[in-house]
C-alpha positions as CSV (number, residue, x, y, z in Angstrom):
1,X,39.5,-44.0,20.8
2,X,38.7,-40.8,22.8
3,X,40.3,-38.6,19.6
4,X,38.4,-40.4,16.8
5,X,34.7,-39.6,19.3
6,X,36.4,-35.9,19.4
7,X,37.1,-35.8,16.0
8,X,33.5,-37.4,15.1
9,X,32.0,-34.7,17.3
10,X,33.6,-31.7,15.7
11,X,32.7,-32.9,12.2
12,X,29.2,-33.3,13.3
13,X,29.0,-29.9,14.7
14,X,30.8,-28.6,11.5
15,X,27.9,-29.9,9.5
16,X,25.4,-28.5,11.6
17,X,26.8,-25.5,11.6
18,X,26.8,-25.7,7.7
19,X,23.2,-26.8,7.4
20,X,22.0,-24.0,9.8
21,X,24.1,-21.7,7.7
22,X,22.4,-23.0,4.2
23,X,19.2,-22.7,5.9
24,X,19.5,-19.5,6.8
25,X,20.5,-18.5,3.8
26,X,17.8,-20.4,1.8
27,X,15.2,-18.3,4.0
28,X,16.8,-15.1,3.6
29,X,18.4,-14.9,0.3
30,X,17.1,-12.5,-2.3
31,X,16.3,-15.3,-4.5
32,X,13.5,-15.8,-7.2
33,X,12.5,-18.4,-5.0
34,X,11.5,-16.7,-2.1
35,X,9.9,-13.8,-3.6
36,X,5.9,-13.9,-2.9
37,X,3.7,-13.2,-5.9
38,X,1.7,-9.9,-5.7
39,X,-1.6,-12.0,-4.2
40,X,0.3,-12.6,-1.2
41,X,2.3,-9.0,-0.8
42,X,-1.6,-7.6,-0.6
43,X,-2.2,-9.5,2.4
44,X,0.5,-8.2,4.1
45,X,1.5,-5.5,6.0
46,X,3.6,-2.8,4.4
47,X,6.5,-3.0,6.9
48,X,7.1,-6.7,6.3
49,X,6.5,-6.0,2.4
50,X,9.3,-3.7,3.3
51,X,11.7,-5.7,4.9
52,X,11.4,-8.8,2.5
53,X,11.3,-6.9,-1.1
54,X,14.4,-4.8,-0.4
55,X,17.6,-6.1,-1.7
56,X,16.0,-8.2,-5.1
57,X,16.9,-7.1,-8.0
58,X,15.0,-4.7,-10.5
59,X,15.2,-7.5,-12.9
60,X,14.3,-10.3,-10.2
61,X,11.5,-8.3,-9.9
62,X,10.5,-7.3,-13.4
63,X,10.9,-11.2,-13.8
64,X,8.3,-12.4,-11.3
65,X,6.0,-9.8,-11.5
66,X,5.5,-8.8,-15.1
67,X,5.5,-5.5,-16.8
68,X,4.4,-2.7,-14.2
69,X,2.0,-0.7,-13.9
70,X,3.8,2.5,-14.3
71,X,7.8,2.6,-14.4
72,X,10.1,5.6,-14.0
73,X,13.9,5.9,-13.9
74,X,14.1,4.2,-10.3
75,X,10.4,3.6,-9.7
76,X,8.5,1.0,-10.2
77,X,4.7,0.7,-9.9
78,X,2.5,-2.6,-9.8
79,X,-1.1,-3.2,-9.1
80,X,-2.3,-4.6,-6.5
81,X,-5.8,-5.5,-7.7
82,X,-7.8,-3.6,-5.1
83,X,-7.2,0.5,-5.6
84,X,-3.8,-0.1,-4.1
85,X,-0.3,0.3,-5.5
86,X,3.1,-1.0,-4.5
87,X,5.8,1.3,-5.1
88,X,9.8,0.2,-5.2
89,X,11.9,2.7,-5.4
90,X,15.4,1.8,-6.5
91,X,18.9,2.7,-5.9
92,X,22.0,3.1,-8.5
93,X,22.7,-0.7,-8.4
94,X,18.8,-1.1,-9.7
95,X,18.4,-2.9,-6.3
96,X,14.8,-2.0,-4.3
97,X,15.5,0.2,-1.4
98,X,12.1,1.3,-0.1
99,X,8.6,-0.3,-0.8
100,X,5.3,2.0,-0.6
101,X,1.9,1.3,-0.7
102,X,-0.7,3.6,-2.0
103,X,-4.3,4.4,-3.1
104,X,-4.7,6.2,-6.5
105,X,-7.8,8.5,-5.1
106,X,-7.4,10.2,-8.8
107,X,-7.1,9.1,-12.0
108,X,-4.2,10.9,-14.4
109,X,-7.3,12.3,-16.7
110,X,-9.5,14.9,-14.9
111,X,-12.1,16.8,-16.6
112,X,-15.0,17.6,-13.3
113,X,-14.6,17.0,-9.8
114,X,-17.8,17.6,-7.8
115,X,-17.2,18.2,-3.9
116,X,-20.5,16.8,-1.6
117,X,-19.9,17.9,1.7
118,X,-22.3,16.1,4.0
119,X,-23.4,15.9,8.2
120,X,-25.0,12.9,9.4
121,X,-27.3,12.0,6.3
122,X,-27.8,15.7,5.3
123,X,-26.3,17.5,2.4
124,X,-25.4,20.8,3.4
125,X,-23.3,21.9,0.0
126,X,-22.0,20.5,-3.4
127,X,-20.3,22.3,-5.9
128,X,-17.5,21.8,-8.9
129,X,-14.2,22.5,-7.5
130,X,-12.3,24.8,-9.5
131,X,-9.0,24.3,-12.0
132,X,-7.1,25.8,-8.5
133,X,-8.9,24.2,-5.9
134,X,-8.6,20.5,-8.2
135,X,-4.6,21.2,-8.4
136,X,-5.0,21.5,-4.1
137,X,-6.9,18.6,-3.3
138,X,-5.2,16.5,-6.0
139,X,-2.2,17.5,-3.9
140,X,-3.9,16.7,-0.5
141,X,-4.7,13.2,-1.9
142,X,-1.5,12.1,-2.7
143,X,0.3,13.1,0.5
144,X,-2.6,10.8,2.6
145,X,-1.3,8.0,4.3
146,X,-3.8,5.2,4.4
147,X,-3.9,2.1,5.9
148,X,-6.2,-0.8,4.7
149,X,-8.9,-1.6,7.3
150,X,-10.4,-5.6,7.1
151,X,-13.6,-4.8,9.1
152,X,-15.6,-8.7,10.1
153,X,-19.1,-8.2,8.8
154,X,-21.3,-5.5,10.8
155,X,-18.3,-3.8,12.7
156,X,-17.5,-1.0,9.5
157,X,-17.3,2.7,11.1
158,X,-20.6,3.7,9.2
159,X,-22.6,-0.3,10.7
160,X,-20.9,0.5,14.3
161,X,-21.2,4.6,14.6
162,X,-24.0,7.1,14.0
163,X,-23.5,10.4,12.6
164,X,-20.1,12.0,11.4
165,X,-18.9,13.9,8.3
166,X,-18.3,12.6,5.0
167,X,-16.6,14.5,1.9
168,X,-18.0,12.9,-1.1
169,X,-15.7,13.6,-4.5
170,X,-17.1,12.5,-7.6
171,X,-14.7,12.4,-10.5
172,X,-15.5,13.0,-14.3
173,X,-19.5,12.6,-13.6
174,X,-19.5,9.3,-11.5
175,X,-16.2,7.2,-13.1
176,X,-15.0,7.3,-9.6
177,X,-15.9,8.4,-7.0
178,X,-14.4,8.0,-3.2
179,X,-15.1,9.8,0.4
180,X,-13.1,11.3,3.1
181,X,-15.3,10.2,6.3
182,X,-14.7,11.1,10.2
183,X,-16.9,8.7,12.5
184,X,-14.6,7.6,15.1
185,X,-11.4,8.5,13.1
186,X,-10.4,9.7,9.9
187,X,-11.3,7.3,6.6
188,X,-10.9,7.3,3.0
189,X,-14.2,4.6,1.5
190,X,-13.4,3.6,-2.0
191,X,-14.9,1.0,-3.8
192,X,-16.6,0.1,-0.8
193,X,-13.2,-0.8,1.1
194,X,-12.2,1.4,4.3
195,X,-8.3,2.7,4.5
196,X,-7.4,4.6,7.9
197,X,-5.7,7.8,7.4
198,X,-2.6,8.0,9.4
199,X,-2.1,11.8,8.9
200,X,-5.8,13.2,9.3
201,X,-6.1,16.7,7.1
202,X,-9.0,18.1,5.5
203,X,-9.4,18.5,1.9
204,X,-8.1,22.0,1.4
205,X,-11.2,23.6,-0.3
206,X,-13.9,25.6,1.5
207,X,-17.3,23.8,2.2
């Protein structure tokens, strides 16, 4: 009696262990089940967008997501819906190994950029940048490291803080336009959405 109890005992442990195993693996499997649509990745934070995209397939991917936005050799690009970008970048299995998030401050076509550099509510200059000074602060752009900011309703930097410095750009004659602001920290405002700027640098053109 006391080896059919032990023998009853292991096989229930056995299937624990099995089911906790299967569970496990439901929850952590790279599996077009568990992959969140784009909607949700937006709400989340890039190192958790991170930790669940890497390992899916480039297919798995492609699949669930549709057609990218842009699509290189090992790089893919899909919008977001707001000004932001996720990036997966791929190894030589075509399996994601690094997921980046990014604002496209410029569009590919350029033809005018017009620099407002402004103090408080003053304008003290604004000019067109030149074909030189466009290549460096196209450059500058794309080496910012912003961070979405989800402000409740009265608390943005510019509602909570008085004065500051604001960098207005305005791209092909008002088709976009977006500002690098310092009130309490460092800012990029487009579209009327605040990103924090991780690595603080001023645009590389004299004011």
């Amino acid at each position: 009696m006391k080896r059919k109890i032990t023998s009853v005992f292991i096989a229930a442990i056995v299937l624990f262990l099995a089911y906790e195993a299967w569970l496990f693996a439901y929850h952590n499997q790279k599996s077009n089940d568990n992959l969140p649509g784009l909607q949700s990745i937006s709400e989340m934070e890039e190192s958790d967008i991170n930790e669940i995209i890497c390992g899916y397939k480039r297919t798995q991917l492609n699949y669930m997501w549709d057609e990218p936005h842009k699509t290189e050799d090992d790089v893919d690009i899909w919008s977001l819906g707001d000004d932001r970008y996720l990036q997966v970048n791929y190894n030589n299995k075509d399996e994601a190994v690094i997921t980046v998030i990014f604002v496209e401050l410029f569009p590919d076509d350029i033809d005018k950029v017009k620099m407002a550099y402004s103090a408080g509510t003053a304008i003290e200059s604004e000019r067109i940048l030149t074909k030189e000074e466009l290549v460096d602060v196209t450059d500058w752009a794309s080496g910012l490291d912003l961070e979405l900011q989800r402000f409740e309703e009265g608390e943005a930097p510019n509602e909570a803080y008085a004065g500051g410095e604001e960098y207005v750009f305005d791209i092909n004659d008002g088709e976009e336009t977006f500002s690098y602001i310092w009130i309490d920290n460092y800012y990029i405002v487009k579209d009327g959405k605040w990103y924090l700027v991780n690595n603080p640098v001023l645009p590389p053109v004299a004011i």
